[in-house]
DRENPAKOL-630852 format. One record per residue: residue in one letter; x, y, z of N, C-alpha, C in turn. Coordinates in Angstrom, 3 decimals. Layout:
N
> A/X/Y/Z/X/Y/Z/X/Y/Z $
...
//
This chain:
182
> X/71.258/-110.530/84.153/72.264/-110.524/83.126/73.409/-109.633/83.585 $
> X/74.725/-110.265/83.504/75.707/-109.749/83.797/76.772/-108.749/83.396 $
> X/77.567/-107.945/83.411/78.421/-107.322/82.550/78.726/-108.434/81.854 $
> X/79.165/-108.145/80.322/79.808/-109.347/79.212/80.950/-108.365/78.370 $
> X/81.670/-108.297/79.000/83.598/-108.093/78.298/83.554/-108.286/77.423 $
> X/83.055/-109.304/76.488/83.404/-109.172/74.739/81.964/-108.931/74.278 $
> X/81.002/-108.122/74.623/79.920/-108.009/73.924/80.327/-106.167/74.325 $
> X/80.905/-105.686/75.125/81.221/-104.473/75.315/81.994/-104.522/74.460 $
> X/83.258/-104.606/74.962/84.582/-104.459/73.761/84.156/-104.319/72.374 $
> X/82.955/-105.115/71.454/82.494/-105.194/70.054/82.276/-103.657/70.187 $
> X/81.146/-103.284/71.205/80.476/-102.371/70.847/81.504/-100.975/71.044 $
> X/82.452/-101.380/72.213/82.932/-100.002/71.735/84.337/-99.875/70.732 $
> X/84.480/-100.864/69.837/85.495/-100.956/68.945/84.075/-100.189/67.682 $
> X/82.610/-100.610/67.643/82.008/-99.780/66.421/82.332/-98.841/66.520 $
> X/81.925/-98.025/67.985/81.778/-96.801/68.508/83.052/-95.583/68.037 $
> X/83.997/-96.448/68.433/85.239/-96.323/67.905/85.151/-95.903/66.220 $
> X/84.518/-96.626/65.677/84.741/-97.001/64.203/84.071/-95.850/63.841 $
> X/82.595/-95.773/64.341/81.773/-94.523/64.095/82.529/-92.925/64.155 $
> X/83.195/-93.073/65.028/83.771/-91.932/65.768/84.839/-91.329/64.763 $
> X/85.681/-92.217/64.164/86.423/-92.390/63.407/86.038/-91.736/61.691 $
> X/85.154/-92.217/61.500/84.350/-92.184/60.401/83.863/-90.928/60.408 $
> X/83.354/-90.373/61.636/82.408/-89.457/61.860/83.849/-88.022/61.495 $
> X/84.513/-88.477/62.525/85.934/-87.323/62.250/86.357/-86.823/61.082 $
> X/86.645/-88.106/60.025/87.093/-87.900/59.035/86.247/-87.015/58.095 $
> X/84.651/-87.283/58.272/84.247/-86.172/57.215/84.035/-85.259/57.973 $
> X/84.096/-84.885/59.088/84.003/-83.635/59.727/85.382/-82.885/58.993 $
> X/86.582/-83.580/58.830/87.291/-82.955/58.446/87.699/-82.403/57.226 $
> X/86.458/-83.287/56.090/86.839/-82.920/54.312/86.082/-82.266/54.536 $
> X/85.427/-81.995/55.764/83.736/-80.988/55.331/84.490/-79.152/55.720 $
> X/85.519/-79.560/56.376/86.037/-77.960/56.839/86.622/-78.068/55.740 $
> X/87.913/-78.688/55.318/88.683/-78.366/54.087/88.066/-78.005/53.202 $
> X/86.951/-78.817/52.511/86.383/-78.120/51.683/85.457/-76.631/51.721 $
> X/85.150/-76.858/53.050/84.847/-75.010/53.528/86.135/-74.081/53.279 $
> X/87.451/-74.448/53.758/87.976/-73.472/53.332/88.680/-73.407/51.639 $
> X/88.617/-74.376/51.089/88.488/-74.598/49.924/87.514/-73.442/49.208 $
> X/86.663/-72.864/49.994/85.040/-71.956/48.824/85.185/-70.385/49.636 $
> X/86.567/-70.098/50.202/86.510/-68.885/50.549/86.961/-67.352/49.545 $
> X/87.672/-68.184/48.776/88.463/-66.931/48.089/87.533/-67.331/46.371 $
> X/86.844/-66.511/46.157/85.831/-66.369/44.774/86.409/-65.493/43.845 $
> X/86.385/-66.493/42.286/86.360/-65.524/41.246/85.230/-65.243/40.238 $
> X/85.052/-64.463/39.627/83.894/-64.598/38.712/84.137/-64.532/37.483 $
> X/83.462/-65.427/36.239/83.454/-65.162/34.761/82.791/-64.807/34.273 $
> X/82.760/-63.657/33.282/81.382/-62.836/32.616/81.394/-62.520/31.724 $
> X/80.111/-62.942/30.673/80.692/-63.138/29.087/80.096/-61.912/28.919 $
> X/80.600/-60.587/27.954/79.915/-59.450/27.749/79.194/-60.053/26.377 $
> X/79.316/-61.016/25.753/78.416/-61.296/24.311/78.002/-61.714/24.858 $
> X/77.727/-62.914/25.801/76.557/-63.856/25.817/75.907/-63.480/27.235 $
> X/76.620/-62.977/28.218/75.544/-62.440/28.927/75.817/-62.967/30.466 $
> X/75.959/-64.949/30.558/76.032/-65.393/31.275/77.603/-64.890/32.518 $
> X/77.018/-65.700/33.468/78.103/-65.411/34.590/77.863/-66.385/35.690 $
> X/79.291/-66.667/35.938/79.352/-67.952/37.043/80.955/-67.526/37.903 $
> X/80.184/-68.248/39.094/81.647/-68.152/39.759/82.141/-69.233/40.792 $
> X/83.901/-69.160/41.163/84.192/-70.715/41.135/85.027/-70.296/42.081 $
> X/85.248/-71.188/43.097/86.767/-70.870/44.303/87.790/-70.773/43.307 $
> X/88.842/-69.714/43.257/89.692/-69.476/42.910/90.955/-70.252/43.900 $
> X/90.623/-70.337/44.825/91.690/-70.976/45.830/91.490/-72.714/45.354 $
> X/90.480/-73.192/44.666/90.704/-74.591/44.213/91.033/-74.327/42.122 $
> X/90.241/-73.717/41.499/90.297/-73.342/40.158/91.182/-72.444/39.773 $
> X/92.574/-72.629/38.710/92.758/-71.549/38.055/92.500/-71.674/36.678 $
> X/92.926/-70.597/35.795/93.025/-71.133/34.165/93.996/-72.311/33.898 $
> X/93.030/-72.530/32.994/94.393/-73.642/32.031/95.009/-72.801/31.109 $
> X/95.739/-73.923/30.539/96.749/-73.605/29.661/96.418/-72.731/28.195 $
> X/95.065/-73.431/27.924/94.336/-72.813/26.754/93.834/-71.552/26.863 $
> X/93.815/-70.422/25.750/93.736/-69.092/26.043/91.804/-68.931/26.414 $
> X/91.438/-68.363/27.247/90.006/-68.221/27.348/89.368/-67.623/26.134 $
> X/88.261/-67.569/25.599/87.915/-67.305/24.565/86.359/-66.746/24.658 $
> X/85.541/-65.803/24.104/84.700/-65.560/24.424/82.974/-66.128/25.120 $
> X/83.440/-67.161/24.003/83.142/-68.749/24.196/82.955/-69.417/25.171 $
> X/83.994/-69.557/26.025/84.424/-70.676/26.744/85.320/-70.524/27.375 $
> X/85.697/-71.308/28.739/86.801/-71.005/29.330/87.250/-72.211/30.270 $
> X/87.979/-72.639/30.483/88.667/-73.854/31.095/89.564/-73.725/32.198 $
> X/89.673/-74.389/33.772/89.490/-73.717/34.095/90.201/-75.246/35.418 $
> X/91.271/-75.265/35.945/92.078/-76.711/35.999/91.871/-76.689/37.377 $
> X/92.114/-77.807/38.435/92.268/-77.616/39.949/93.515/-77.612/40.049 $
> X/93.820/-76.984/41.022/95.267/-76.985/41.418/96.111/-78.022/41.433 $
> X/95.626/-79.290/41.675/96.070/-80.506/41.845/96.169/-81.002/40.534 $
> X/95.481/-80.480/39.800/95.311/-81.198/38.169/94.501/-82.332/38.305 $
> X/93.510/-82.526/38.923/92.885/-83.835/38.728/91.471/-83.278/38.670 $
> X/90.528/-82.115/38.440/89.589/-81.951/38.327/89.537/-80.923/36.921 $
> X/88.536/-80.417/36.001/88.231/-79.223/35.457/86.702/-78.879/35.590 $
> X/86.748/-77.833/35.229/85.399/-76.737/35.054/85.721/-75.984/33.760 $
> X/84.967/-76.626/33.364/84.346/-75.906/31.606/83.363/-75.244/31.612 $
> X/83.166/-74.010/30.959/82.082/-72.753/30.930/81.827/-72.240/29.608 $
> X/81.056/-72.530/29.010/80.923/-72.046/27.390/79.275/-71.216/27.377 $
> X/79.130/-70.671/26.298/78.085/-69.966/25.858/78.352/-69.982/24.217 $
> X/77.604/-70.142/23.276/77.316/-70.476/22.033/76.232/-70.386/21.298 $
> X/76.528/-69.593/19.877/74.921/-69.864/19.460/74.527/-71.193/18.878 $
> X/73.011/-71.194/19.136/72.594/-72.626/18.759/72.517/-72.859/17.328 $
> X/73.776/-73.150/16.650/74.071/-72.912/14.960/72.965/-74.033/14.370 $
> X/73.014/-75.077/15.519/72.125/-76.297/14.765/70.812/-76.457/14.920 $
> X/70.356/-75.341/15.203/69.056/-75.147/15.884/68.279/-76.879/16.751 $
> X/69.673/-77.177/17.376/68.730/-78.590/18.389/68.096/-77.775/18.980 $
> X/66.651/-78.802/19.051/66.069/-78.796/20.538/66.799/-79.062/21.894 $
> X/66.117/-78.672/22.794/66.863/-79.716/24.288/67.130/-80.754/24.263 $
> X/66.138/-81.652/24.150/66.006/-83.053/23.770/67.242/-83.217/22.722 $
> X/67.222/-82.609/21.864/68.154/-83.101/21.093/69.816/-83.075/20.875 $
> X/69.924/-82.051/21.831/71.455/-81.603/22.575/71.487/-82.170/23.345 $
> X/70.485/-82.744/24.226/70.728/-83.803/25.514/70.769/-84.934/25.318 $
> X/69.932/-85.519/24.039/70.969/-86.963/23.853/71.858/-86.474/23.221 $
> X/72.865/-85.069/22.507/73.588/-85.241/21.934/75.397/-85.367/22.859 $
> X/74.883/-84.786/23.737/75.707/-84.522/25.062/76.041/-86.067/25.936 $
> X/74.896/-86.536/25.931/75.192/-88.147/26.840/75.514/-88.805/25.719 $
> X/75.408/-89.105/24.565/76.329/-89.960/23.395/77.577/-89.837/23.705 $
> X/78.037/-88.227/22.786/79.464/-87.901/23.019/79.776/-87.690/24.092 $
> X/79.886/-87.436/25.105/80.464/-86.773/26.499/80.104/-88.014/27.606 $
> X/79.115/-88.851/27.573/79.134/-89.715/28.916/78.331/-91.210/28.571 $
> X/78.970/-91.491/27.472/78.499/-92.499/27.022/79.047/-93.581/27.910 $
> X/77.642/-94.311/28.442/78.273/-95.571/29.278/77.999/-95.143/30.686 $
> X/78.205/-93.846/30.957/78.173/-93.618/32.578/76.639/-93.745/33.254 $
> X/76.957/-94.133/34.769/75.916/-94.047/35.394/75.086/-92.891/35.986 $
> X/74.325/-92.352/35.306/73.470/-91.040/35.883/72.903/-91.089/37.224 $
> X/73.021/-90.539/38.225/72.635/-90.482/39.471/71.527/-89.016/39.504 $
> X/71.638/-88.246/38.771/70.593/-87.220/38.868/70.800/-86.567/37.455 $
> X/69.705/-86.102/37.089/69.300/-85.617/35.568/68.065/-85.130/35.296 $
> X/67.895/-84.293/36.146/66.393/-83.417/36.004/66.463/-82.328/34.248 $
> X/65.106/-82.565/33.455/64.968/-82.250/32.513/63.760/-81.235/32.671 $
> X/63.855/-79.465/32.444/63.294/-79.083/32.654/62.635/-78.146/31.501 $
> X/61.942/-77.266/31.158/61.534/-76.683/29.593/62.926/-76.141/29.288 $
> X/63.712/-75.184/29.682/64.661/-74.418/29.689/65.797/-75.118/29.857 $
> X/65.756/-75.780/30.816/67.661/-76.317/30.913/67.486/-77.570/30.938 $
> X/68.653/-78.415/31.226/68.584/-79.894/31.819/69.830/-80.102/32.385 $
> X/70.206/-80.993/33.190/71.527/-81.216/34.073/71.512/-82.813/33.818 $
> X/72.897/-83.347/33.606/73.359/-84.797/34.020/74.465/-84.513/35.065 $
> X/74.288/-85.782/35.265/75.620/-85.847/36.573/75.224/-87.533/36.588 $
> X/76.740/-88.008/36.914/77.093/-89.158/36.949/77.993/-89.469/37.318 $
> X/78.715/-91.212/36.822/80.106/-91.353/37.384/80.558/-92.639/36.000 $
> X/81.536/-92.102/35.282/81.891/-92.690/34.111/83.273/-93.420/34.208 $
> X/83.752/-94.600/34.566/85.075/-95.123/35.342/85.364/-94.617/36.766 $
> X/86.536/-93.995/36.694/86.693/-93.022/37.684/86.570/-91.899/38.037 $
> X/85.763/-91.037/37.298/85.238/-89.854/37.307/84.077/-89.391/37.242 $
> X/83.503/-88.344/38.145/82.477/-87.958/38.407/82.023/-86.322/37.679 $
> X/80.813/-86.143/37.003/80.997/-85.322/36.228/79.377/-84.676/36.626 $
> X/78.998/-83.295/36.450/78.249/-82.746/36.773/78.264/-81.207/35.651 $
> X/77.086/-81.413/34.927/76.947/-80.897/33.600/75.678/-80.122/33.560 $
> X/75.660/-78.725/33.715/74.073/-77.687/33.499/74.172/-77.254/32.188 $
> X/72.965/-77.176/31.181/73.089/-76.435/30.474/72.106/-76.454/29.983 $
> X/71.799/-74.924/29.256/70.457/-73.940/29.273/70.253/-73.536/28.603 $
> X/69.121/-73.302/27.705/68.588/-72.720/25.918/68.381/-71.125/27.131 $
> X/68.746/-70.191/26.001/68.080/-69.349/26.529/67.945/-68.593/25.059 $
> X/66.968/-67.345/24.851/66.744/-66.632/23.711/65.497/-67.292/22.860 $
> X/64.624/-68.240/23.294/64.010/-68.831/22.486/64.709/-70.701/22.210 $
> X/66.438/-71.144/22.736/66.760/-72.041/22.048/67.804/-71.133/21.160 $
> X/67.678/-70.200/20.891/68.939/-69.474/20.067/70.543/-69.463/20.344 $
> X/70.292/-69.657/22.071/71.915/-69.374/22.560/71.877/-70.846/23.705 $
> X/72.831/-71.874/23.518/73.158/-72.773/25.001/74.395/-72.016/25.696 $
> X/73.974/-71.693/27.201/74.925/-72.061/28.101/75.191/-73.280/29.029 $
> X/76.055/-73.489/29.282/76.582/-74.783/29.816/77.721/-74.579/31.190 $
> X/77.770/-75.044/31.885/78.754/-75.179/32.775/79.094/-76.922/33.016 $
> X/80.497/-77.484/33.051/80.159/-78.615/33.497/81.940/-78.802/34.492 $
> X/81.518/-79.223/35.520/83.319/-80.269/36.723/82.883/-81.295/36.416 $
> X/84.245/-81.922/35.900/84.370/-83.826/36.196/85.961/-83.597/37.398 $
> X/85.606/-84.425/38.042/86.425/-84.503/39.099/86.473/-85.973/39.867 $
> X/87.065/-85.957/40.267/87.595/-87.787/40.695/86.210/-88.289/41.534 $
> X/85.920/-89.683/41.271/84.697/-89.891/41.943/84.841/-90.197/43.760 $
> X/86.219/-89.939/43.377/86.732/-90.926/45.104/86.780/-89.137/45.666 $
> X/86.730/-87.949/45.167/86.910/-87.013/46.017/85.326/-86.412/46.078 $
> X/84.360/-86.916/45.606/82.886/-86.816/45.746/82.868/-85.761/47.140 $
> X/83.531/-85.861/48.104/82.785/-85.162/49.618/83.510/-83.998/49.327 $
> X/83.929/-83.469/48.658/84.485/-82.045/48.362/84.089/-81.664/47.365 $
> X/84.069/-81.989/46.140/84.005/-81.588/45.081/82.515/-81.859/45.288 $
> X/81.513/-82.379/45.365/79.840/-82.231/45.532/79.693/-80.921/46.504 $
> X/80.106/-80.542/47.090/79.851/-79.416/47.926/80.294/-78.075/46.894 $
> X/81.285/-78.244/46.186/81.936/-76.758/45.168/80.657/-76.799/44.321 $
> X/80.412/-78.381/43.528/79.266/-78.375/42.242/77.994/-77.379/42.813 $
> X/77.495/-77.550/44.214/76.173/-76.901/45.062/76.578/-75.226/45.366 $
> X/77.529/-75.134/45.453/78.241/-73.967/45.582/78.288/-72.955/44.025 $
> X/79.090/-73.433/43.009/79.143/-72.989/41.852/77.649/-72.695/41.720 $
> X/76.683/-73.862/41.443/75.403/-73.905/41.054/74.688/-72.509/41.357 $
> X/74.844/-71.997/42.686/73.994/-70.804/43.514/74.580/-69.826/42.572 $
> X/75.538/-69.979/41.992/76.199/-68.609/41.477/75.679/-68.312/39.395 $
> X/75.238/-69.285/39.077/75.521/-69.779/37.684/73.850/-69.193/36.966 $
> X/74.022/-67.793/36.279/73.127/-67.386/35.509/73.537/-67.713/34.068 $
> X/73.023/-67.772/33.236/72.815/-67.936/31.637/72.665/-66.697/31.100 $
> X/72.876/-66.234/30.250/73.003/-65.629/29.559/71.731/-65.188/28.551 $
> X/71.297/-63.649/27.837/70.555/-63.607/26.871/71.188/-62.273/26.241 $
> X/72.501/-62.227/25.985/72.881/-61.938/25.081/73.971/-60.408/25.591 $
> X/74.247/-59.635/24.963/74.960/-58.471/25.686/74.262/-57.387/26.497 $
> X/72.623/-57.052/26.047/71.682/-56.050/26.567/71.022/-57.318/27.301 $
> X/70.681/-58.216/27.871/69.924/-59.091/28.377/68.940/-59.397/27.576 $
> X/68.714/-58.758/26.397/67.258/-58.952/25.502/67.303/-60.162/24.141 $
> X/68.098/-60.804/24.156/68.403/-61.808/23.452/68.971/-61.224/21.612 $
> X/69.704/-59.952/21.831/70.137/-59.079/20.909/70.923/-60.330/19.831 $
//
């Protein structure tokens, strides 16, 4: 069997293609590295919890932060990060804040991961064009939810999935101002 000129050429136009392919996320994979260098942190003195977020991709929004909650825009304006802590006025269960959360908040979307655990539960999905990734955690008995949740464009998935894994390492809950569920 002989050299064959167009059975090469195919293969190195994939090779090509691979190479290509291969580059490009080599290159959202640094951006988004330097995207997670410069850190800020949020820390509720009532509720306890604390999380922290690249400041070089997150600043505040427009809305005043509140003890509550805090919002929290990408530079570009096409992503947020929401951070709340609250008491559980309605005394839900998990179960029952977690279908109350996928009704209102992601009704329709496709869940790709949603581990349900005694204490917390997480969705994450992709609802039109947006991709959304949602923790949130009874702590005190069920007395207090914290929550963290980014929706961010589903087409920027190779950056913004790397911040969600990032944030995540950082993201304690809260039990109150003394840690004792005061």
């Amino acid at each position: 069997m002989g050299y064959d000129r167009k059975r090469h050429g195919k293969r190195r136009a994939v090779m090509m293609s691979i190479a290509c392919v291969t580059i490009g996320f080599a290159t959202a994979a640094i951006a988004a590295g330097q995207k997670l260098r410069q850190w800020e942190t949020i820390q509720s003195e009532r509720y306890g919890f604390m999380i922290a977020y690249p400041g070089s991709v997150f600043a505040p929004g427009t809305t005043e932060a509140t003890e509550n909650g805090h919002v929290l825009i990408s530079r570009d304006g096409g992503a947020r990060l929401l951070v709340a802590a609250f008491d559980n006025e309605e005394q839900a269960t998990l179960a029952e804040y977690r279908r109350q959360i996928l009704a209102e908040n992601y009704s329709g979307a496709d869940l790709d991961y949603a581990p349900v655990r005694k204490r917390w539960f997480v969705v994450s999905g992709t609802r039109g064009t947006m991709h959304f990734y949602e923790r949130v955690s009874f702590t005190c008995g069920g007395k207090l939810i914290n929550s963290w949740a980014l929706l961010y464009p589903a087409a920027e998935r190779h950056v913004y999935d790397r911040i969600v894994e990032a944030i995540a390492r950082t993201y304690a809950p809260g039990a109150g101002r003394n840690g004792q569920c005061d």
